[in-house]
N, C-alpha and C positions, 0 to 999 in steps of 0.2 A: 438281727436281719441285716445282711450283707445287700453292698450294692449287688451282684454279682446275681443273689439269689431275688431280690424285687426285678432286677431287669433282665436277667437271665432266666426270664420260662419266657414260651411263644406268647402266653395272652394272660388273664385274668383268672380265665375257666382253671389252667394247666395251675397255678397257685393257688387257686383255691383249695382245689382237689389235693393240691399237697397238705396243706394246711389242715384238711380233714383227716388225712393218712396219721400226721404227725402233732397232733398238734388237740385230738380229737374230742378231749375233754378241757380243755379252757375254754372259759366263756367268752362266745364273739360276738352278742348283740343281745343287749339287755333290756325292755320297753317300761317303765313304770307307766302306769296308768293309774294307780290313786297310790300318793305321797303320804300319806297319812296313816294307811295297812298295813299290817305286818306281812301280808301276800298280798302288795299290792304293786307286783313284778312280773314279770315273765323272760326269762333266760333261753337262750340256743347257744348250745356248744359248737365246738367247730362240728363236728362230725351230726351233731342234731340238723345242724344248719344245712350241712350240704345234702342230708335227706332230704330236709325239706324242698331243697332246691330243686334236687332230682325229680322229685313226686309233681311240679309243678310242671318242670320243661317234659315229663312224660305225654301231660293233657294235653302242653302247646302242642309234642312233635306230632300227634294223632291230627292236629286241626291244622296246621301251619306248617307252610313250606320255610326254610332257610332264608333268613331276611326279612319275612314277613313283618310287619308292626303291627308291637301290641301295645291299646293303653292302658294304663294302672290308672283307677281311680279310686285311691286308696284315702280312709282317714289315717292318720299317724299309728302305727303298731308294726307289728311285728310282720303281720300278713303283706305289707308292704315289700319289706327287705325280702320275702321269700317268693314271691312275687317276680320281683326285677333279675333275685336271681334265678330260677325259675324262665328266664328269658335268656338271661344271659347261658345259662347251662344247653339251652334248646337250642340256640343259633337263632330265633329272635330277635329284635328290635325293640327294644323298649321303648314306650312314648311317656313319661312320666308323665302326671297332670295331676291340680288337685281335683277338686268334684265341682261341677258343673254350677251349684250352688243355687241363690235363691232368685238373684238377680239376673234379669237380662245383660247387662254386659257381663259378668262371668260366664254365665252359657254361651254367647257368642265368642268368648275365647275357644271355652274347650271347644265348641263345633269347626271350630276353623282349626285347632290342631288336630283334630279328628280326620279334617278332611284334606287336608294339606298332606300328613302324612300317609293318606290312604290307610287307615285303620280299618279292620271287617274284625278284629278278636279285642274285644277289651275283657279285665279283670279287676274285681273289687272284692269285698268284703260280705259276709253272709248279713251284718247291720246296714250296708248301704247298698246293698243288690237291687229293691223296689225303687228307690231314690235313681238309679243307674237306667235302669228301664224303664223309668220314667219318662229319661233325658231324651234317649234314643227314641221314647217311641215320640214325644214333642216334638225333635227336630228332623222323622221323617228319616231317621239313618239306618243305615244297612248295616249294622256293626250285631252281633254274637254278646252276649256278655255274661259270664259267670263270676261266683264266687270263689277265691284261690283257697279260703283256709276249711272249706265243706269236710267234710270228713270221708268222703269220696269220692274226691278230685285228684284224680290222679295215682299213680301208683307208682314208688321210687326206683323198682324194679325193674319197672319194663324203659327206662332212661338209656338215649343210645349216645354216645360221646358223640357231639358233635365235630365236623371237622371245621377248628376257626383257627386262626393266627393272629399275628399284630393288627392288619390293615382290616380284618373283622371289624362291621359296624354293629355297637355293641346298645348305643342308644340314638334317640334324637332329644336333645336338651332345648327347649322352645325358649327363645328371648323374651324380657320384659320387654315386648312391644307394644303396638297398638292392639286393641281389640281384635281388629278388621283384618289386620296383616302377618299372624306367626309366623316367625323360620326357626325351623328346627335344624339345629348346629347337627352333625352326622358326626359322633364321635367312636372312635374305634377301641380294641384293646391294648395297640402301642399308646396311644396317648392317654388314656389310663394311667396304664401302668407306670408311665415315664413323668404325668404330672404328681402321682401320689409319689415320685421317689423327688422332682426337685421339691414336692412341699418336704419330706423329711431331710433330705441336707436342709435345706435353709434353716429348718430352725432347730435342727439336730434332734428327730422324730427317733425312737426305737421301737422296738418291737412291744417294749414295755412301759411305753407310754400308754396309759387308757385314756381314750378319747369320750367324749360326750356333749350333749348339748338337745337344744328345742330347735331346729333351725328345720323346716319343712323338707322332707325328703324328695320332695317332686324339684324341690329348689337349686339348681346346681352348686351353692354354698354347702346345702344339706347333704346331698348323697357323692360329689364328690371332692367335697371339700372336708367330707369330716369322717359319715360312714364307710365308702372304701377305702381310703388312704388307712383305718382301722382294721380292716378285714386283710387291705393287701401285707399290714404288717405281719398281720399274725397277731394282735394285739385284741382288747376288749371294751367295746363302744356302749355306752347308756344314754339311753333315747329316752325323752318326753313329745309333750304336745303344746304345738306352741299355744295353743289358746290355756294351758295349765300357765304357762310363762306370762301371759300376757295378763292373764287374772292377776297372778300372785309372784312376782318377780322374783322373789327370793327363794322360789324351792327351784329356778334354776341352777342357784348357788348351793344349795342344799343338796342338789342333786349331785354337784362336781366332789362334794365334802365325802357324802356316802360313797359313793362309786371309787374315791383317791384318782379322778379325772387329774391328766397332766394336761388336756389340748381341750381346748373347748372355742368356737368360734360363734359372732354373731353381729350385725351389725350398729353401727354407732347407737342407733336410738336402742338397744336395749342393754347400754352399759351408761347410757342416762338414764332410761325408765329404772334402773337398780338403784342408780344416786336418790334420785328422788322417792322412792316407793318401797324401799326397805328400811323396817322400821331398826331402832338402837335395840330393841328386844331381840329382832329378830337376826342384826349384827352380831352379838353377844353370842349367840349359838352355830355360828360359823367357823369351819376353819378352812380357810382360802391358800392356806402355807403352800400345798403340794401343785397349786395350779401353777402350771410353769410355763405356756403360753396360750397366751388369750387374747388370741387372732379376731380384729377386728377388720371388716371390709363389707363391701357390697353396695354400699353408699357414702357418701362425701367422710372422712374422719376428721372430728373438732379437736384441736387441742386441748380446748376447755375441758368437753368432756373426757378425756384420758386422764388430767390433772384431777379432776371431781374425782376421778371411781379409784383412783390410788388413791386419796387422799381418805375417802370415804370407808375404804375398803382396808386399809392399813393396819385396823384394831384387829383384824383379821388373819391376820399374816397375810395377805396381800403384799407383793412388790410390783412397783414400777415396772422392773425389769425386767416381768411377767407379759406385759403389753407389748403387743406383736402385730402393730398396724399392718394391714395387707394391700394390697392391688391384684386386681383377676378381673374376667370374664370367660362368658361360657365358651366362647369362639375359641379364646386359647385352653381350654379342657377346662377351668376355673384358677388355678392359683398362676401366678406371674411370677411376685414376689413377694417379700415379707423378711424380717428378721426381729429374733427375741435376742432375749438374753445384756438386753439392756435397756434403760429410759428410750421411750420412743427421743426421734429427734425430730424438733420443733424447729422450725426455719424462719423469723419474723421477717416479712419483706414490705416493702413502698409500695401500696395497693395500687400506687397510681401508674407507678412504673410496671407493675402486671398488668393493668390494661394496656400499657401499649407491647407488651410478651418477653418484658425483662424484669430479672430479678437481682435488687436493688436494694441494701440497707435502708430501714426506715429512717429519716431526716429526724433531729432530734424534736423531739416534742410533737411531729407527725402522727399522722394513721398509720395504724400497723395490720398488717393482715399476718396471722401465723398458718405455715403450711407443714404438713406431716410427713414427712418421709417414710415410705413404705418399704425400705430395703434393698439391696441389692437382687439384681435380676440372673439367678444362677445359669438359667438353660436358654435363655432367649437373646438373638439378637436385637439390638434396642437403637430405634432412630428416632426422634423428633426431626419433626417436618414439617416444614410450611403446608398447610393442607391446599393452598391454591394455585402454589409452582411448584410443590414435590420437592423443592431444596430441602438437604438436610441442614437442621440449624446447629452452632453451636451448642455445649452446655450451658448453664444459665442462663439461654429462653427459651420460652415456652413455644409449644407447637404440639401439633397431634404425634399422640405416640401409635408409631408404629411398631409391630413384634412378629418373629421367624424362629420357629424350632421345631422339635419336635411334638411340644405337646397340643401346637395351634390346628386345629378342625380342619375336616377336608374343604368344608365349606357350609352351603345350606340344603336341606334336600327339597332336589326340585326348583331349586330356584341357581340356573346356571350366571344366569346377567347380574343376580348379585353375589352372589358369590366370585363372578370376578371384581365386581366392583369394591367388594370386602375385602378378601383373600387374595385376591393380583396383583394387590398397588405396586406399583415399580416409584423411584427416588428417580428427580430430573437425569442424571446421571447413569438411567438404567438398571439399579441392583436392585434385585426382588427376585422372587415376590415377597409382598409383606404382606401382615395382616392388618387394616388399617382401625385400630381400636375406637374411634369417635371420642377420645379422651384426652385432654387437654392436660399439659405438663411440661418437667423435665428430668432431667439426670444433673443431679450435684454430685461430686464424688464419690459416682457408681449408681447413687440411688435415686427411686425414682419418688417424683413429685407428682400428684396430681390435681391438676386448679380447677379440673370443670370436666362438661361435656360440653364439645364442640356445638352441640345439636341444641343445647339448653342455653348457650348466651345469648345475654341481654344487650343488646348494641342502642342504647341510651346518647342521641345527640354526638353522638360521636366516643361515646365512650364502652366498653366491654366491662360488662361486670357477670356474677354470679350467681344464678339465684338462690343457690342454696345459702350463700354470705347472708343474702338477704333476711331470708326466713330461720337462720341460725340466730340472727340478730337480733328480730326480732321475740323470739320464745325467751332470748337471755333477759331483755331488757322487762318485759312484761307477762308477770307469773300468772295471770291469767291466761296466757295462753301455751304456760309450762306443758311437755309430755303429750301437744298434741302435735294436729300436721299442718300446716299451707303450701302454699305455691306461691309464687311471682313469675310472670311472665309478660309479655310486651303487645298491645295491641298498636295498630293505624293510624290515627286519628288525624290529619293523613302522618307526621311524623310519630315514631315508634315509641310511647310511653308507658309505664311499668301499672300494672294492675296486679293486688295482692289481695290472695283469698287465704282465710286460717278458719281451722276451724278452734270456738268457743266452747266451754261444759262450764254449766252453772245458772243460775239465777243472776240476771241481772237487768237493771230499771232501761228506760229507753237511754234517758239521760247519762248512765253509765257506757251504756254501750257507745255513743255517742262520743265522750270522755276517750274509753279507749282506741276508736279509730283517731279519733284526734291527733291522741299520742303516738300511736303507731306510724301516722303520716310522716309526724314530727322527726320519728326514728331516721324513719326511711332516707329521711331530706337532710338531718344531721350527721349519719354515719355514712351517705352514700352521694350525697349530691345532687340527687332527680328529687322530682318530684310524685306521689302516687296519685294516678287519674284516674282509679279506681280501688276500690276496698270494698271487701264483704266479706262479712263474720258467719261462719256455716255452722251449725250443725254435726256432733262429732259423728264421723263416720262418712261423712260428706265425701272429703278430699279421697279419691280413689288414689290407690295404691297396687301397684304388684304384687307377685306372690311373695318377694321377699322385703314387701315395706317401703316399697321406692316411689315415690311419688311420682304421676302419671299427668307430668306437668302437661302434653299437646292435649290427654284427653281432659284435663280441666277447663286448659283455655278453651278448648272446641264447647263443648257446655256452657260456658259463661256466655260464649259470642252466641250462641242460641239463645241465650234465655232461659237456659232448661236448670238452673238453679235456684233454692228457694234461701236464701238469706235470712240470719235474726236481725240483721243490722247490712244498711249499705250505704255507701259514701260515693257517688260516681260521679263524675266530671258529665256536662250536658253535652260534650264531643263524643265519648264513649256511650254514654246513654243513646245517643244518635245510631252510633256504631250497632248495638243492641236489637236497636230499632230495625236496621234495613234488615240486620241477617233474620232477624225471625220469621219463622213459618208464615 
């Protein structure tokens, strides 16, 4: 696959349809659904593929004008991918989404991407079609909704080419935001097309790299960070279900071995949950030789864990030089930067001198904070900034990273005030616009660092810290609470101090639980300085999370300050408990 031929067609659609012409009997999307069958697969060729697609954008063109948004509330399968394309073949809008689920704040996601995007046609699966009309008739919506994979849906036949180009909007990719508040990124088919070509220069992608992985397709990691960059090669992708991954962590690696996967991607916690949750039985039956990057992103990346899972992983033919830390969001299409083909590189810096936003050799015998370098940034121009006067800062300190090219978003749909206030930034100096990423960093010799979210520090008496340091810290020091999730965040009291919620699995006496806040506090005040003014041990499952596992640190804090959490174990300061006091109902 030549540059010429990924960025030389008009759109997505025009390559695809080549790919079916030429291409029409290799396999381009592969679903396992039981790991353990000898048919426990299901395969689309290229040209299987793009009937399917056709047959799908036939029902849309009959019901949908050009533009229209449609959501998918798909579970993981194949019906998904045929689906999206399906939409994209129609001149539709895709609204990706997962399924509305059990809980009220999941359905108040989907409803508010529902309705933001102005949805009236959604599609799902003939398993979760009553589950879907469910939803709709609960929440009073005026949405359509059928099954895409019916056996009389559609007709590949009656498929009219639509007319799209580059600046065709091809989806809306919704942020891990609040409940209350989605924006849907408007992404087109130039940046598409132009993000899956700088992910393969970066990390030297061909045509014949097979791609694969669990990473949820409604996810913008999942569909375009892994399944089309696979589809726009020309290449052959094998999918699972991440709750198959989340059960049993190693038939994701089993997965990469079957398949000969080169590119598999996924975020930090599930190259720890491998460390810890694959057994040496199940090591011994691996071969990991041919994975040749394994792109990590989407949330904070530890050096700890990169060093665990090469080391872990080694008996395996595993290399280091396989680790391909990333940087992205959905605003810029998903991928920024990244680079394999060698040991990630580790940065040790003077944690003290990163709060005040310089990077400084650790003093000897000091604290050390290690930071990961995600690569050079091939297609974007790259500014760190003062996020409060807009100066652009030198290298070696930190400031919000701002980014401009081609692969960054029109903006949000429907939403014009922030989208300039995203999308517009200008540098005191006037050059813009940029896209102002809410990420905390810098560029060391080309590459970028990432120390935080702007939106998520801790500002501690005078000091800036991180919370995910914090709750990284704590999981390492204390194996009880290995492999799950917390938060830290900062309440009032009236000055700003740190409250830390984790969630516990297991049997334990009061007096233990007791023991371990103890030591947790201890952690907290020895590796960071403050003090914790509050602590509570949850309940696994407690700490909410995004679709792609990121912890949903304003919507914890907002909960705790209600009250609306139930704790096995609490520790609170009588200023915070006060705090507790006024905001409750």
């Amino acid at each position: 696959m030549t540059d010429s031929l990924l960025l030389g067609e008009p759109s997505a659609l025009h390559l695809l349809r080549r790919h079916a012409a030429e291409r029409a009997g290799r396999a381009a999307v592969t679903f396992v659904h039981d790991h353990d069958a000898p048919d426990g697969a299901r395969t689309l060729d290229y040209a299987a593929l793009d009937a399917e697609a056709r047959r799908v954008a036939s029902w849309l063109q009959e019901r949908c004008a050009p533009g229209e948004r449609v959501m998918l509330l798909h579970p993981p399968g194949l019906p998904f991918v045929t689906a999206f394309l399906g939409c994209l073949y129609a001149g539709v809008v895709a609204v990706p989404s997962p399924m509305p689920g059990q809980f009220q704040y999941q359905q108040r996601r989907v409803t508010g991407m529902a309705a933001d995007a102005g949805v009236r046609v959604a599609l799902t699966d003939t398993g979760q079609l009553a589950e879907a009309r469910q939803w709709i008739e609960n929440e009073s919506l005026d949405i359509a909704v059928a099954a895409s994979d019916a056996p009389d849906f559609g007709d590949a036949d009656r498929w009219r080419d639509p007319d799209v180009g580059p600046d065709t909007l091809v989806l809306l990719q919704y942020t891990s935001g609040s409940t209350g508040d989605p924006k849907g990124v408007m992404v087109d088919h130039g940046n598409l097309l132009h993000n899956a070509d700088s992910l393969r220069r970066a990390l030297g992608l061909t045509e014949d790299t097979n791609f694969g992985g669990w990473i949820p397709l409604y996810h913008d990691m999942g569909l375009m960070g892994q399944l089309l960059p696979s589809l726009f090669l020309g290449s052959s992708c094998a999918l699972m279900s991440p709750m198959a991954f989340l059960k049993r962590p190693h038939q994701w690696l089993a997965l990469l071995d079957r398949y000969d996967v080169g590119y598999s991607a996924a975020p930090n916690f599930a190259y720890e949950l491998c460390v810890r949750r694959v057994t040496d039985a199940q090591l011994g039956q691996l071969d990991l030789s041919r994975w040749q990057f394994a792109a990590n992103g989407s949330e904070p990346i530890q050096a700890s864990t990169l060093r665990d899972f090469a080391e872990r992983f080694a008996p395996a033919g595993f290399r280091a030089e396989a680790l391909a830390p990333c940087y992205g969001m959905a605003e810029a299409t998903v991928f920024v930067s990244g680079l394999a083909s060698r040991p990630p590189k580790i940065e040790p810096v003077d944690p003290e001198a990163l709060e005040k936003h310089s990077l400084e050799q650790p003093r000897p015998g000091g604290p050390v904070r290690e930071l990961v370098g995600c690569g050079d940034v091939p297609d974007f121009d790259v500014r760190i900034v003062d996020a409060d006067g807009h100066r652009v800062l030198p290298d070696g300190t930190t400031g919000e990273i701002w980014l401009r090219g081609p692969s960054v978003a029109a903006g949000y749909w429907g939403r014009p005030e922030a989208t300039e206030a995203t999308f517009g930034a200008r540098t005191a100096d006037g050059e813009g616009p940029f896209l102002r990423t809410g990420d905390l960093g810098t560029v060391l010799d080309g590459e970028i660092f990432v120390t935080g979210r702007s939106k998520d520090l801790l500002i501690v008496h005078g000091r800036n810290l991180y919370p995910h340091d914090i709750e990284h810290e704590l999981r390492l020091q204390h194996p009880q609470l290995a492999t799950l999730v917390g938060t830290a965040f900062t309440v009032p009291v009236p000055q700003e101090e740190v409250v830390v919620l984790h969630e516990i699995r297991g049997r334990f006496g009061e007096e233990e639980l007791r023991d371990l806040a103890v030591a947790m506090r201890a952690t907290v005040f020895r590796e960071f300085g403050v003090r914790t003014a509050g602590l509570a041990l949850l309940r696994p499952g407690t700490v909410r999370r995004t679709t792609s596992g990121k912890v949903q640190r304003s919507e914890m804090r907002a909960l705790f300050l209600q009250g609306a959490l139930t704790p096995v174990h609490e520790e609170i300061d009588p200023a915070v408990r006060a705090l507790l006091t006024e905001a409750a109902p």
